[in-house]
C-alpha positions in Angstrom: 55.6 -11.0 -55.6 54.7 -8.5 -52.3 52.6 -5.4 -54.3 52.0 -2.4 -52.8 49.2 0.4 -53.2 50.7 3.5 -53.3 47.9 6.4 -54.6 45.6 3.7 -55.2 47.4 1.8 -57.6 48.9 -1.3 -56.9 53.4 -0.8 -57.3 55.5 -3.8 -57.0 57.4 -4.0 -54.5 61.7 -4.9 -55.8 62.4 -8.4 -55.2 66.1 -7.2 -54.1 64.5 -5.0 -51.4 62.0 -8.0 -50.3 65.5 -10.3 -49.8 67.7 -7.1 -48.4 65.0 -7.2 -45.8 65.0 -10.4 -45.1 69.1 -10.9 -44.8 69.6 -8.0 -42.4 66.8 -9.8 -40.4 68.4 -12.7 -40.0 72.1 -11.0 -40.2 70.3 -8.9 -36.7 69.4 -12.8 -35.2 73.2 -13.8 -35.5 74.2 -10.8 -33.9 71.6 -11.4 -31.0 72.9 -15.1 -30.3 76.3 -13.8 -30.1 76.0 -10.9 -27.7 76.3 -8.3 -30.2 73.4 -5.8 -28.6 74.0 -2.3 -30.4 74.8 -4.1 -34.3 71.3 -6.4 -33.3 69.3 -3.3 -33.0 70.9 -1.3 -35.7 69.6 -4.1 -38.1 66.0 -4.0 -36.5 66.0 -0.4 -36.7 67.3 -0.2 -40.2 64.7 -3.1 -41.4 61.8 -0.7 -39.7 62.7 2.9 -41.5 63.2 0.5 -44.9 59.5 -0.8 -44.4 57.5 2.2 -42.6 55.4 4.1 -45.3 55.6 1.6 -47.5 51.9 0.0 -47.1 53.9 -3.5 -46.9 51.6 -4.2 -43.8 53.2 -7.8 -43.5 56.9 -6.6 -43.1 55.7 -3.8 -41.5 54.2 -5.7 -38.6 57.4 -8.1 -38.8 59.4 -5.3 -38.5 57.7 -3.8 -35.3 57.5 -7.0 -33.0 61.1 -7.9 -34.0 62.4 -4.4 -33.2 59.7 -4.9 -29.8 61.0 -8.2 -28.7 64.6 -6.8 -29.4 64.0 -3.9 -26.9 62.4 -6.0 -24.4 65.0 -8.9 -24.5 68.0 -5.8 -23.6 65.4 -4.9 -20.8 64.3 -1.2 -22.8 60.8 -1.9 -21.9 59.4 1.6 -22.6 60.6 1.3 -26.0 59.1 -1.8 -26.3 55.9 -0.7 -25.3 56.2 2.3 -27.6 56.6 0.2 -30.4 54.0 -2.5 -29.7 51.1 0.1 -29.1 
């Protein structure tokens, strides 16, 4: 199980939250693969806010190159640079 540190002390992160996470992910791949641009970046987007400030540096990171790669593959580069620096 992911923990987290949150003032110090180390807070589980909810198994349901660790799998919602992951299901939009690949719910935002299907949607990428079928030409659906706006409901692809949603997910992304949604996945980020659900991880940011939560000192889950893993899904954190996951959550910024996906959202990165998304903006670069629907040619928003300066978003994508935003987000990978």
């Amino acid at each position: 199980m992911a923990h987290l540190l949150v003032n110090s002390k180390p807070m589980a992160h909810s198994p349901n939250h660790l799998q919602e996470w992951q299901q939009r992910r690949q719910q935002a791949h299907r949607h990428y693969q079928r030409g659906e641009v706006k409901e692809y970046l949603s997910l992304l987007e949604e996945n980020l806010k659900s991880v940011r400030g939560s000192h889950n540096q893993l899904h954190e990171g996951h959550a910024l190159n996906d959202l990165g790669l998304a903006y670069l593959n629907c040619q928003q580069y300066q978003k994508a640079i935003d987000l990978f620096y």
